[in-house]
Jmol script that loads the backbone (N, CA, C; Angstrom):
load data "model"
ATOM      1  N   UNK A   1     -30.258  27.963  43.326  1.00  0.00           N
ATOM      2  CA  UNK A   1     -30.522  26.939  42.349  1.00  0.00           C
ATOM      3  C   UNK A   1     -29.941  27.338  40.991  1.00  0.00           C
ATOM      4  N   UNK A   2     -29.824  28.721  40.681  1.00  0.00           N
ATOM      5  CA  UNK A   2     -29.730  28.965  39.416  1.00  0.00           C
ATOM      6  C   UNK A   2     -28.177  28.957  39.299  1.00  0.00           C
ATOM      7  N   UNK A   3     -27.450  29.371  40.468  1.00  0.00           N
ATOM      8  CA  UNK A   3     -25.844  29.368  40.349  1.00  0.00           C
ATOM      9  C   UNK A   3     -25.290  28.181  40.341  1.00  0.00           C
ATOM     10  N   UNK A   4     -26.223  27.027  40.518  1.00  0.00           N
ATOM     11  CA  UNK A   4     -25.659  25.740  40.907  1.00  0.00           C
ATOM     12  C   UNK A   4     -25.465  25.186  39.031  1.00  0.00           C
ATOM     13  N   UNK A   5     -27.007  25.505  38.533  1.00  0.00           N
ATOM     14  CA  UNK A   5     -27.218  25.430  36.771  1.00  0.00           C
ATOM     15  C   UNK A   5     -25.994  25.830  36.692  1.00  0.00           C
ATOM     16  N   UNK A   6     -25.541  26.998  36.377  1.00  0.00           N
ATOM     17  CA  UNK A   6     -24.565  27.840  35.927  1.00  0.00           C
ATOM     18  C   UNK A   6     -22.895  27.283  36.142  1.00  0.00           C
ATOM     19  N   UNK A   7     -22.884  27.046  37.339  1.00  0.00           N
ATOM     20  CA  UNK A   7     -21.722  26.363  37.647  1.00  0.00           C
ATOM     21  C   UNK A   7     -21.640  24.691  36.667  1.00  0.00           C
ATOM     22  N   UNK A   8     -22.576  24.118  37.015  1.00  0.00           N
ATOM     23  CA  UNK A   8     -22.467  23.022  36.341  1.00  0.00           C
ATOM     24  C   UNK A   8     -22.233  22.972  34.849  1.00  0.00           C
ATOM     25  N   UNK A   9     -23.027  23.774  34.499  1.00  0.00           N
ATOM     26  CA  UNK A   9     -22.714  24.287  32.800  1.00  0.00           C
ATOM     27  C   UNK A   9     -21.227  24.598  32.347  1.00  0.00           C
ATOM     28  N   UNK A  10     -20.955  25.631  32.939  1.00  0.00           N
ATOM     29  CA  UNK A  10     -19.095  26.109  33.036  1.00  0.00           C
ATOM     30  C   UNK A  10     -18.269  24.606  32.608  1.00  0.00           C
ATOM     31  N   UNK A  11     -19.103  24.219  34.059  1.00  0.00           N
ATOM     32  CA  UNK A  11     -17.684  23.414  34.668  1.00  0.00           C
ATOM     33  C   UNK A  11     -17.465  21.838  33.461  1.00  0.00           C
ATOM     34  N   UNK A  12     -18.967  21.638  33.002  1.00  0.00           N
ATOM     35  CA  UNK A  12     -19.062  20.922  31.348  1.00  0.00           C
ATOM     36  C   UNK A  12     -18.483  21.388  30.838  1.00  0.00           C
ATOM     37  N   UNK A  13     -18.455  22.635  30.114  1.00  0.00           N
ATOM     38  CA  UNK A  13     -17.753  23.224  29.124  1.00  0.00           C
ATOM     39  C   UNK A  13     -16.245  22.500  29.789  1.00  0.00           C
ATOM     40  N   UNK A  14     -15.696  23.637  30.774  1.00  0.00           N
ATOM     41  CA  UNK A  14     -14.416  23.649  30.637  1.00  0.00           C
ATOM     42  C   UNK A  14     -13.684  21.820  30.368  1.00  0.00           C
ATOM     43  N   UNK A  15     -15.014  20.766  30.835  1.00  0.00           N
ATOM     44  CA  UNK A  15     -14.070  19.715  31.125  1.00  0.00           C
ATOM     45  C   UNK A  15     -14.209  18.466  29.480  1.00  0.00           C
ATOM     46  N   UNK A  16     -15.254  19.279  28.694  1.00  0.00           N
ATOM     47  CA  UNK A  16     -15.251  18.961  27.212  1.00  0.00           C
ATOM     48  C   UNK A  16     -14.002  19.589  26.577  1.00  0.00           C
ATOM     49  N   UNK A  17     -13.855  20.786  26.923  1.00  0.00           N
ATOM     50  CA  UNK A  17     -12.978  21.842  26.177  1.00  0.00           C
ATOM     51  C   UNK A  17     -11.373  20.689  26.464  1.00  0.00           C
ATOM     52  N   UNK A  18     -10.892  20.516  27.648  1.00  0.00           N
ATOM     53  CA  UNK A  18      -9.917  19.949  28.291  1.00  0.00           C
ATOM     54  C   UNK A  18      -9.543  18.624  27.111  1.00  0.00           C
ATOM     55  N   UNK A  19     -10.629  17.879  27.197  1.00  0.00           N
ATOM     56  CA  UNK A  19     -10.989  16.480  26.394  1.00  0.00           C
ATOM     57  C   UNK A  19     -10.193  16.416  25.256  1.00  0.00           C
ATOM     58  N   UNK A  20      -9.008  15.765  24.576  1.00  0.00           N
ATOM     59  CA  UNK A  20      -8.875  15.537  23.137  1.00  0.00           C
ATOM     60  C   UNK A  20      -9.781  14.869  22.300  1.00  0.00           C
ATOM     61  N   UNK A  21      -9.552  15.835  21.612  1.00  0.00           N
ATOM     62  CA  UNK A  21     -10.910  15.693  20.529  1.00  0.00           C
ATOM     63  C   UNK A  21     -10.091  14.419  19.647  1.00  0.00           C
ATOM     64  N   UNK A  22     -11.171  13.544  19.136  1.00  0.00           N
ATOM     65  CA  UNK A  22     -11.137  12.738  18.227  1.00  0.00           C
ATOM     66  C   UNK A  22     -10.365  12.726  16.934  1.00  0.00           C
ATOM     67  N   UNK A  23      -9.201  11.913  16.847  1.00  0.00           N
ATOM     68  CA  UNK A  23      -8.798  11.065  15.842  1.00  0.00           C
ATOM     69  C   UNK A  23      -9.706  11.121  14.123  1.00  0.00           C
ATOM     70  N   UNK A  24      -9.582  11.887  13.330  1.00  0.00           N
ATOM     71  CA  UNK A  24      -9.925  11.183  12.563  1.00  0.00           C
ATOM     72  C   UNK A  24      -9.113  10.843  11.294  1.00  0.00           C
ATOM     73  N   UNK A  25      -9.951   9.462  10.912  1.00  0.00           N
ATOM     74  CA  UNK A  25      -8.915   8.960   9.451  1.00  0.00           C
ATOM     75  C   UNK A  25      -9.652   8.285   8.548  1.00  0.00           C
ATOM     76  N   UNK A  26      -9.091   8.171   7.626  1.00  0.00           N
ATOM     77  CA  UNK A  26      -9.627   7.885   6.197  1.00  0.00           C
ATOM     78  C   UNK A  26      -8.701   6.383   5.808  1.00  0.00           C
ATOM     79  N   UNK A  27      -9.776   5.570   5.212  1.00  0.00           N
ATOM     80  CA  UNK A  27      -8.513   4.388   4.890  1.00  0.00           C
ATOM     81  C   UNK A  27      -8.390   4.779   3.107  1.00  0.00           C
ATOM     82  N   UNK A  28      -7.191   4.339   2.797  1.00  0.00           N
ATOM     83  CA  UNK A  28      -6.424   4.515   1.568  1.00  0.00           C
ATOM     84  C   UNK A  28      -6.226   3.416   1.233  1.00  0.00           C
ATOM     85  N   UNK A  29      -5.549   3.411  -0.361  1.00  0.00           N
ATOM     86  CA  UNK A  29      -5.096   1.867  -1.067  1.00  0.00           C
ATOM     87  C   UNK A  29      -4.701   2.212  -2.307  1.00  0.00           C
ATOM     88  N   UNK A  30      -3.652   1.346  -2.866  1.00  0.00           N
ATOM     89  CA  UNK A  30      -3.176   1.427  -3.915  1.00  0.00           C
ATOM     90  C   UNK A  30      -1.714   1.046  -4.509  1.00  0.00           C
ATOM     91  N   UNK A  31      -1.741   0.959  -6.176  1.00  0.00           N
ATOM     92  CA  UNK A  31      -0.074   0.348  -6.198  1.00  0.00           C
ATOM     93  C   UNK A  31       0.683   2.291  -6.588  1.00  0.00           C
ATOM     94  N   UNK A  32       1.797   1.992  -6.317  1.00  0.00           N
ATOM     95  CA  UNK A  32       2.802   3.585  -5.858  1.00  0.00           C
ATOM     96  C   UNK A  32       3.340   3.373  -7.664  1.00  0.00           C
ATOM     97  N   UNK A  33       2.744   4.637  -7.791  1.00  0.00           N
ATOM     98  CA  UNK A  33       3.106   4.782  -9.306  1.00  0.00           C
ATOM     99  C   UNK A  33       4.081   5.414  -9.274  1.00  0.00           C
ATOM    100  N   UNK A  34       4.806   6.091  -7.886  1.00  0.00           N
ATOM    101  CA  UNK A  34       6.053   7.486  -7.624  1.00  0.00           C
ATOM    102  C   UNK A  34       6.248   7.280  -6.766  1.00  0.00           C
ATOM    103  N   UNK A  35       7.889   7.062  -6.118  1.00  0.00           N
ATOM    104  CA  UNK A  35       7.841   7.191  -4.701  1.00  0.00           C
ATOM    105  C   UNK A  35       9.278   7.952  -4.661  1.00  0.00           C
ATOM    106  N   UNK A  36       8.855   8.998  -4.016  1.00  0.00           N
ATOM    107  CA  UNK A  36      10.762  10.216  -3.677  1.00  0.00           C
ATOM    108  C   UNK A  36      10.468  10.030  -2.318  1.00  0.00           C
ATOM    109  N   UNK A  37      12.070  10.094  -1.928  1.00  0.00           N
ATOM    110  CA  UNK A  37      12.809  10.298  -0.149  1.00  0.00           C
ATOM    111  C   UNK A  37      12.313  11.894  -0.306  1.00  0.00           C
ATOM    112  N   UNK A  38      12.326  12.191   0.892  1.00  0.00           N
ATOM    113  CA  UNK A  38      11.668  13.888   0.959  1.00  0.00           C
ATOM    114  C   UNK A  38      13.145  14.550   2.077  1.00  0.00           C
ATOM    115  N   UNK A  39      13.988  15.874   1.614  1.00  0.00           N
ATOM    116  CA  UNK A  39      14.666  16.188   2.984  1.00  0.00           C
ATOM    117  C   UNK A  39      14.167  16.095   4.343  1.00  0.00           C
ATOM    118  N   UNK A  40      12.717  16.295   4.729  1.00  0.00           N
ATOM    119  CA  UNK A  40      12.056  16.449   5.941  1.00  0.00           C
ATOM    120  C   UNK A  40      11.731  14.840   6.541  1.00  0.00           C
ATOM    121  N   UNK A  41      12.457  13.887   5.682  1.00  0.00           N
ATOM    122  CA  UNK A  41      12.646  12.632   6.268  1.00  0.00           C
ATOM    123  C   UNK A  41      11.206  11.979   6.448  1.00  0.00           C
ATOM    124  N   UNK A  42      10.184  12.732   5.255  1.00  0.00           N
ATOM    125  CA  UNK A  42       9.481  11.797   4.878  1.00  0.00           C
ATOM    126  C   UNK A  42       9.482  11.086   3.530  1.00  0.00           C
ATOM    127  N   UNK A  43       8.337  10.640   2.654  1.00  0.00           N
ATOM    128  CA  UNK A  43       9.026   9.725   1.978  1.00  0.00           C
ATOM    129  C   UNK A  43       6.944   9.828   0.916  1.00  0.00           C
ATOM    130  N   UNK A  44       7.352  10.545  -0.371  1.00  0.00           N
ATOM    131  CA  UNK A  44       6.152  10.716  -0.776  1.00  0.00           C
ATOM    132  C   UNK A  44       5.875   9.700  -1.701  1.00  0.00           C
ATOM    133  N   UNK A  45       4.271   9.463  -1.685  1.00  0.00           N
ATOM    134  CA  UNK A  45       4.034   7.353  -2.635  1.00  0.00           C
ATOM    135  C   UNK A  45       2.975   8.067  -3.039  1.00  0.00           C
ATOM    136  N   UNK A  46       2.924   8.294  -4.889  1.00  0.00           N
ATOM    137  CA  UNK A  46       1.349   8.820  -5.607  1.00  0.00           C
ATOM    138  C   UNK A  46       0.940   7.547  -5.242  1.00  0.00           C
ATOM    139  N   UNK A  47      -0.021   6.959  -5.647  1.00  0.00           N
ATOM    140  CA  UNK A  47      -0.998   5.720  -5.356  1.00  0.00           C
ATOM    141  C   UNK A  47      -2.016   6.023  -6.624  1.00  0.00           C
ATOM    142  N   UNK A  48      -2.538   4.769  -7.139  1.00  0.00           N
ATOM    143  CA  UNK A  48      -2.973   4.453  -8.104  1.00  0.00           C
ATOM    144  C   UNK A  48      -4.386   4.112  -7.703  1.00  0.00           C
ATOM    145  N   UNK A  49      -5.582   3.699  -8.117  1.00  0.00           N
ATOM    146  CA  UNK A  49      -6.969   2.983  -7.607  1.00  0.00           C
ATOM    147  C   UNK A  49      -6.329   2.148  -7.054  1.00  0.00           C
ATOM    148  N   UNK A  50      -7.163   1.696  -5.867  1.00  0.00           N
ATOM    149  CA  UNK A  50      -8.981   2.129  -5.742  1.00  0.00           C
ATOM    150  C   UNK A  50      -8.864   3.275  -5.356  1.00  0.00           C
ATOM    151  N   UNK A  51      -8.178   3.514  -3.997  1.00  0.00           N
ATOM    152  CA  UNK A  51      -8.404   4.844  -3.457  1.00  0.00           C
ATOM    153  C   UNK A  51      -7.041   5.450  -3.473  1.00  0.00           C
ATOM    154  N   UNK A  52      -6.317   6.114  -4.630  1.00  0.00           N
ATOM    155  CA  UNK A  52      -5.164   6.761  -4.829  1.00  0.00           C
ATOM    156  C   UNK A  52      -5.196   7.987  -4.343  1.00  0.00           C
ATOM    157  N   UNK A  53      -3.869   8.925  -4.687  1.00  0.00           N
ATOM    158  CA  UNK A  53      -3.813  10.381  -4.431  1.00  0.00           C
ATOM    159  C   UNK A  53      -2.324   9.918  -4.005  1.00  0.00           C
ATOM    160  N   UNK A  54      -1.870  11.326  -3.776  1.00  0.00           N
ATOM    161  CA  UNK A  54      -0.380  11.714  -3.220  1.00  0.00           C
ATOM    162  C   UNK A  54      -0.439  11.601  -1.495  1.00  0.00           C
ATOM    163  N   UNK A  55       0.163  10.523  -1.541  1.00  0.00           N
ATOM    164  CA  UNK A  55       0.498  10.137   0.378  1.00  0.00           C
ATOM    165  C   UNK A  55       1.590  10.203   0.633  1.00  0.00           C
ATOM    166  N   UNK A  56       2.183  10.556   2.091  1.00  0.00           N
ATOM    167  CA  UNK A  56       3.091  11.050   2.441  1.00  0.00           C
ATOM    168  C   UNK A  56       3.378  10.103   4.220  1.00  0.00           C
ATOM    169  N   UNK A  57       4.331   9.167   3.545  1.00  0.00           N
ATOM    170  CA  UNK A  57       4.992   7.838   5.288  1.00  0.00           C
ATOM    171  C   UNK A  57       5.572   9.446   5.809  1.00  0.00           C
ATOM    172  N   UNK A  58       5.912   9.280   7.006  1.00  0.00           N
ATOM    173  CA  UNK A  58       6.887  10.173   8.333  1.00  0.00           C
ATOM    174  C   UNK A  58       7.154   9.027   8.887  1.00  0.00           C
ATOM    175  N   UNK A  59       7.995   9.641   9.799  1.00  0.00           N
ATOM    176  CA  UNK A  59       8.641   8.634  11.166  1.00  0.00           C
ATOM    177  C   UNK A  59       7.506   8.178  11.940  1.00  0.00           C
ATOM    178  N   UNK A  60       6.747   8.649  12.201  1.00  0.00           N
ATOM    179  CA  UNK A  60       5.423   8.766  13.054  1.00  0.00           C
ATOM    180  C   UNK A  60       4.891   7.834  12.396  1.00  0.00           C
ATOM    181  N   UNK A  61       4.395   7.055  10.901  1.00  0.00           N
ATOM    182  CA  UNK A  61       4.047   6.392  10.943  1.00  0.00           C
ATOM    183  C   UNK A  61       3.815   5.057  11.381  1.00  0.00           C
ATOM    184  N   UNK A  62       2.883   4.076  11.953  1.00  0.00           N
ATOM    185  CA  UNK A  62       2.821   3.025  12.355  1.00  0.00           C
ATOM    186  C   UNK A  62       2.712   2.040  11.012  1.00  0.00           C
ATOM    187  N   UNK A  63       4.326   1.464  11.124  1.00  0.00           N
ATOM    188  CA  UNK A  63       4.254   0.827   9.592  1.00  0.00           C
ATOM    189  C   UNK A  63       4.221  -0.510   9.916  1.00  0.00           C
ATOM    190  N   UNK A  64       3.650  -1.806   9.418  1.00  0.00           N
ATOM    191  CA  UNK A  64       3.659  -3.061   9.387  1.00  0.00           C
ATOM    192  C   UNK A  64       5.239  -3.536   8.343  1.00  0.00           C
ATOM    193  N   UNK A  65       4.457  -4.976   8.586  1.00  0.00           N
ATOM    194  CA  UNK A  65       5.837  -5.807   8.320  1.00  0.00           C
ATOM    195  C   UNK A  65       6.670  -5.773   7.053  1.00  0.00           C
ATOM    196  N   UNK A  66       6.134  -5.037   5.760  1.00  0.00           N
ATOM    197  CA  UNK A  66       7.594  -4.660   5.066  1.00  0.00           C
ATOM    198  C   UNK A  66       8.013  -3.389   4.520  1.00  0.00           C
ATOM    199  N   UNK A  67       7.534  -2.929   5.859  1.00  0.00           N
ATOM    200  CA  UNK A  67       8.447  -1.246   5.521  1.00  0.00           C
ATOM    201  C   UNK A  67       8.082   0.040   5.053  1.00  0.00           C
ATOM    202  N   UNK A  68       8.312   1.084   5.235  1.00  0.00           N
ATOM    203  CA  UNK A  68       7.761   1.845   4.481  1.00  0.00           C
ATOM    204  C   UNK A  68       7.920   2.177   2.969  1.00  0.00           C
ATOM    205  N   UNK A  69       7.205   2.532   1.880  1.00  0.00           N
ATOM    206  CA  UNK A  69       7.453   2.268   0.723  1.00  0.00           C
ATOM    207  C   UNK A  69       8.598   2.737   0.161  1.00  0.00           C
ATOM    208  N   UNK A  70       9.172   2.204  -0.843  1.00  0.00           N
ATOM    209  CA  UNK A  70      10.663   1.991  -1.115  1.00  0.00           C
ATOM    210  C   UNK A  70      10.684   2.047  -2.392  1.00  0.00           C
ATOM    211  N   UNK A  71       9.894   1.419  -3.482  1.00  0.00           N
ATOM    212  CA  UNK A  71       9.992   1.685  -5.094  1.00  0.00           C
ATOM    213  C   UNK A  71       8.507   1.475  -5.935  1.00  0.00           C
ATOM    214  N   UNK A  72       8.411   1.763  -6.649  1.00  0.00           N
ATOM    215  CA  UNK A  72       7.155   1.948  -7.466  1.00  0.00           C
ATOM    216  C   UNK A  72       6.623   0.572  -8.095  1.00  0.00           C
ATOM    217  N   UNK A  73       5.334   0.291  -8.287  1.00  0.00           N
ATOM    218  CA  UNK A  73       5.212  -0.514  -8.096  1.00  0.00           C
ATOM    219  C   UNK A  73       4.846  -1.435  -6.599  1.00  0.00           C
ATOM    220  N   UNK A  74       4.963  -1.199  -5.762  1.00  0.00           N
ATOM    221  CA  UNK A  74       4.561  -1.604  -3.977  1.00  0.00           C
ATOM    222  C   UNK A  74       3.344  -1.627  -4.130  1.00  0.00           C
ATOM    223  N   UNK A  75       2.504  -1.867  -3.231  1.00  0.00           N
ATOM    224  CA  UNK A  75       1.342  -1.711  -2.819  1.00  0.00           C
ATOM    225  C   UNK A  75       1.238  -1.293  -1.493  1.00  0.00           C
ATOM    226  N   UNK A  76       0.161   0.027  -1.438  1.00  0.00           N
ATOM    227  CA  UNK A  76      -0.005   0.221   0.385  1.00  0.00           C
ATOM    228  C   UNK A  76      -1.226  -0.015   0.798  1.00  0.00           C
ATOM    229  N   UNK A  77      -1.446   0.257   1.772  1.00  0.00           N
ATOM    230  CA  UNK A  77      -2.894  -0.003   2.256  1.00  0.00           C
ATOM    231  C   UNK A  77      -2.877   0.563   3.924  1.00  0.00           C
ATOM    232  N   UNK A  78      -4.179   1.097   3.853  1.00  0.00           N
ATOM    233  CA  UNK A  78      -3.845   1.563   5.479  1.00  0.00           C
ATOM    234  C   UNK A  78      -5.214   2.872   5.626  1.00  0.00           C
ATOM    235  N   UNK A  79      -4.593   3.661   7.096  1.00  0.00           N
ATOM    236  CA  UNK A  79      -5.584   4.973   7.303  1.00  0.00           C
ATOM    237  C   UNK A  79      -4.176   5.777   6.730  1.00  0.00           C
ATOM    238  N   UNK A  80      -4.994   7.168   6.395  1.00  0.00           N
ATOM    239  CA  UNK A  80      -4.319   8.328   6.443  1.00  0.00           C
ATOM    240  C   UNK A  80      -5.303   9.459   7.245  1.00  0.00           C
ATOM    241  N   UNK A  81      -4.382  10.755   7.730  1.00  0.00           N
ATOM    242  CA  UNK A  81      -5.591  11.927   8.315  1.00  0.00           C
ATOM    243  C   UNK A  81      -5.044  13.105   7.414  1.00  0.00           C
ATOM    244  N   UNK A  82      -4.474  13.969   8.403  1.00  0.00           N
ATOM    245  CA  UNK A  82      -4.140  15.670   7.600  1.00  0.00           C
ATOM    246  C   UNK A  82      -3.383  15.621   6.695  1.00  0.00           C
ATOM    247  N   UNK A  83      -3.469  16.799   6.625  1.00  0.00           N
ATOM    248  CA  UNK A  83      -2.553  17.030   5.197  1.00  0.00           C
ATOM    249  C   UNK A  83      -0.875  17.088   5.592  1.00  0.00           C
ATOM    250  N   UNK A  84      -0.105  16.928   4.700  1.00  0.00           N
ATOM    251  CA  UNK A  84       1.529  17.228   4.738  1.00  0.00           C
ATOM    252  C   UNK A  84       2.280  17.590   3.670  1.00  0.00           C
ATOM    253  N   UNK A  85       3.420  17.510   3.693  1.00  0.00           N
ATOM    254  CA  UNK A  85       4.089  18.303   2.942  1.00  0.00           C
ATOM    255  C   UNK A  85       5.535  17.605   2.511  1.00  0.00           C
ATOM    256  N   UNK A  86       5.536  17.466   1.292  1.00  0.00           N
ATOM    257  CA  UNK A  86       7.392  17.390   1.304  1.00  0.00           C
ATOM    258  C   UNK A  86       8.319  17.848   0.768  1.00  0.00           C
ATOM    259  N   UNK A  87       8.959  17.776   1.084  1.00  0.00           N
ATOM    260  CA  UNK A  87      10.217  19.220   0.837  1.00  0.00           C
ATOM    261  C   UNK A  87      11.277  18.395  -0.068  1.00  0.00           C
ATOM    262  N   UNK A  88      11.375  18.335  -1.227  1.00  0.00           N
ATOM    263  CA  UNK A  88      12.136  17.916  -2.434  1.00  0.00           C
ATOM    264  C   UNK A  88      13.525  18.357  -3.146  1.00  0.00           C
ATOM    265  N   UNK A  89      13.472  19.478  -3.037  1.00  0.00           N
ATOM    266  CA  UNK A  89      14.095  20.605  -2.913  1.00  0.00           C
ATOM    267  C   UNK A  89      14.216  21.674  -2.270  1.00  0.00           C
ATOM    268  N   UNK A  90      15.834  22.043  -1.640  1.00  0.00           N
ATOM    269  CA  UNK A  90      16.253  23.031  -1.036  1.00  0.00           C
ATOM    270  C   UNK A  90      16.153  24.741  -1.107  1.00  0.00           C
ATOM    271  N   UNK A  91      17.405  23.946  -2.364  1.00  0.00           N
ATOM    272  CA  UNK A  91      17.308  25.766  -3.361  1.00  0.00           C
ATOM    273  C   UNK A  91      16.966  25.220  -5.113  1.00  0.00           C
ATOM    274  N   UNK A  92      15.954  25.285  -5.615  1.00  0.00           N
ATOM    275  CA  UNK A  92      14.661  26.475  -5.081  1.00  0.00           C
ATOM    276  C   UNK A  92      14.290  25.654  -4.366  1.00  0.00           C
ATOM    277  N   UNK A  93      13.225  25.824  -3.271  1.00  0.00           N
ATOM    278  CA  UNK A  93      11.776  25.396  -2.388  1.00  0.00           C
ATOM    279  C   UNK A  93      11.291  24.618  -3.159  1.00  0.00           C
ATOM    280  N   UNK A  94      11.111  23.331  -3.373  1.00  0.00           N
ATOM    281  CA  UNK A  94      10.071  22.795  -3.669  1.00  0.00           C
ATOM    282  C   UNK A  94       9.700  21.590  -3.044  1.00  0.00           C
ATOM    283  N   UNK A  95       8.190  21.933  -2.826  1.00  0.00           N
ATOM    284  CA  UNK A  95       7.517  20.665  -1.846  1.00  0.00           C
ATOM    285  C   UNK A  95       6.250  20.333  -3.056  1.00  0.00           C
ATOM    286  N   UNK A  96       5.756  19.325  -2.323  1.00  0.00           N
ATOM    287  CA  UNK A  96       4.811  18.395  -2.708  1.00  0.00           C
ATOM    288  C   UNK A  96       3.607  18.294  -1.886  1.00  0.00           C
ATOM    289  N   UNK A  97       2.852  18.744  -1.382  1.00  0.00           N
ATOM    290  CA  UNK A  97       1.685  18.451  -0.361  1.00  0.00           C
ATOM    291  C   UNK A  97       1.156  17.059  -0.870  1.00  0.00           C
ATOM    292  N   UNK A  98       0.515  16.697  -0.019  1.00  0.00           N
ATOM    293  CA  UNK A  98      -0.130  15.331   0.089  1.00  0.00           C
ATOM    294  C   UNK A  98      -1.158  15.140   1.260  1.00  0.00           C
ATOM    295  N   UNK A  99      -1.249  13.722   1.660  1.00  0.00           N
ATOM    296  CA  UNK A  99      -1.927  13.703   2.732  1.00  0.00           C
ATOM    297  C   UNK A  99      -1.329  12.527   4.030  1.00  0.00           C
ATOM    298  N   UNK A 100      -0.613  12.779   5.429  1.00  0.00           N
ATOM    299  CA  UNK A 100      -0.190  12.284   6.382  1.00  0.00           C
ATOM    300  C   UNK A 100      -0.520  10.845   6.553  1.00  0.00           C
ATOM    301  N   UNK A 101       0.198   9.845   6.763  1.00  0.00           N
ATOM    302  CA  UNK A 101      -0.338   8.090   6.533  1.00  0.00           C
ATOM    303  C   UNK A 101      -0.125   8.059   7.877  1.00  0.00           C
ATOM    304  N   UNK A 102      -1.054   7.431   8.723  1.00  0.00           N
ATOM    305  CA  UNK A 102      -1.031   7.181  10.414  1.00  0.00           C
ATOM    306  C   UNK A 102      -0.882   5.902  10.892  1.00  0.00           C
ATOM    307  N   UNK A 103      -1.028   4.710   9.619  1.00  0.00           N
ATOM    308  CA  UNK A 103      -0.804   3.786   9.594  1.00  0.00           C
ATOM    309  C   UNK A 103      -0.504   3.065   8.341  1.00  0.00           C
ATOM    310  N   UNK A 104      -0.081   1.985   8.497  1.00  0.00           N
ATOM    311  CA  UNK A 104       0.336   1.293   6.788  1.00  0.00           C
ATOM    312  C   UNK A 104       1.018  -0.293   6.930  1.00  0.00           C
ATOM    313  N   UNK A 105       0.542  -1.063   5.731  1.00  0.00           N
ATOM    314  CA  UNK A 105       1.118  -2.118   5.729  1.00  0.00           C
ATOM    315  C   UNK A 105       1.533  -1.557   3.797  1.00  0.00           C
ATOM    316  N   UNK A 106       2.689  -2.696   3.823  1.00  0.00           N
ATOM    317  CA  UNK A 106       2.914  -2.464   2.083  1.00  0.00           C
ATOM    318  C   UNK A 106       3.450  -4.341   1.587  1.00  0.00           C
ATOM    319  N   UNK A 107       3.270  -4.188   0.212  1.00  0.00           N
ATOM    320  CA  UNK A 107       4.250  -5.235  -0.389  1.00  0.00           C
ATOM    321  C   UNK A 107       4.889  -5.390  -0.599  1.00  0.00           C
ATOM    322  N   UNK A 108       6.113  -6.438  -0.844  1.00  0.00           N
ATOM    323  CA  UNK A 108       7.569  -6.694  -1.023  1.00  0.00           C
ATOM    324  C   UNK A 108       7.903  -5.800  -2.533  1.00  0.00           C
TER     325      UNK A 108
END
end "model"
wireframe off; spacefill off
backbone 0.3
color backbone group
């Protein structure tokens, strides 16, 4: 009886452990007070209220119908999750951290 407990326990673990863990995201908003092309072929947008900060489109993003942001002034709106990075400069190094956009719609 007790090896049967034991086994069953394991065999939970291992098949939680297996499981991808959960998605999480934060929704964002705001008009792009800054927006630079990044070498790493992302593309960094400061954002203004309600919910601003330094966001960062990739290829990976799931962008709606007009694009990913393009000049200051736009508006975005959407989720973001982890953090990222953009690379601005070569020689010297300089990046920008921010935070990864997983989804997005913007304005003309």
């Amino acid at each position: 009886m007790n090896i049967i407990r034991v086994c069953s326990g394991v065999c939970a673990a291992i098949i939680i452990g297996l499981l991808p863990m959960t998605a999480f995201a934060f929704p964002f908003g705001g008009q792009a007070s800054m927006v630079i092309p990044c070498y790493n072929n992302a593309i960094y947008a400061l954002l203004g209220p309600p919910i601003g900060g330094p966001y960062l489109w990739t290829p990976s993003t799931q962008t709606y119908q007009f694009g990913p942001p393009t000049h200051s002034g736009q508006w975005l709106l959407g989720n973001a999750g982890p953090p990222y990075f953009c690379l601005v400069s070569i020689l010297p190094i300089i990046t920008y951290p921010g935070t990864d956009i997983i989804m997005m719609g913007s304005s003309q």
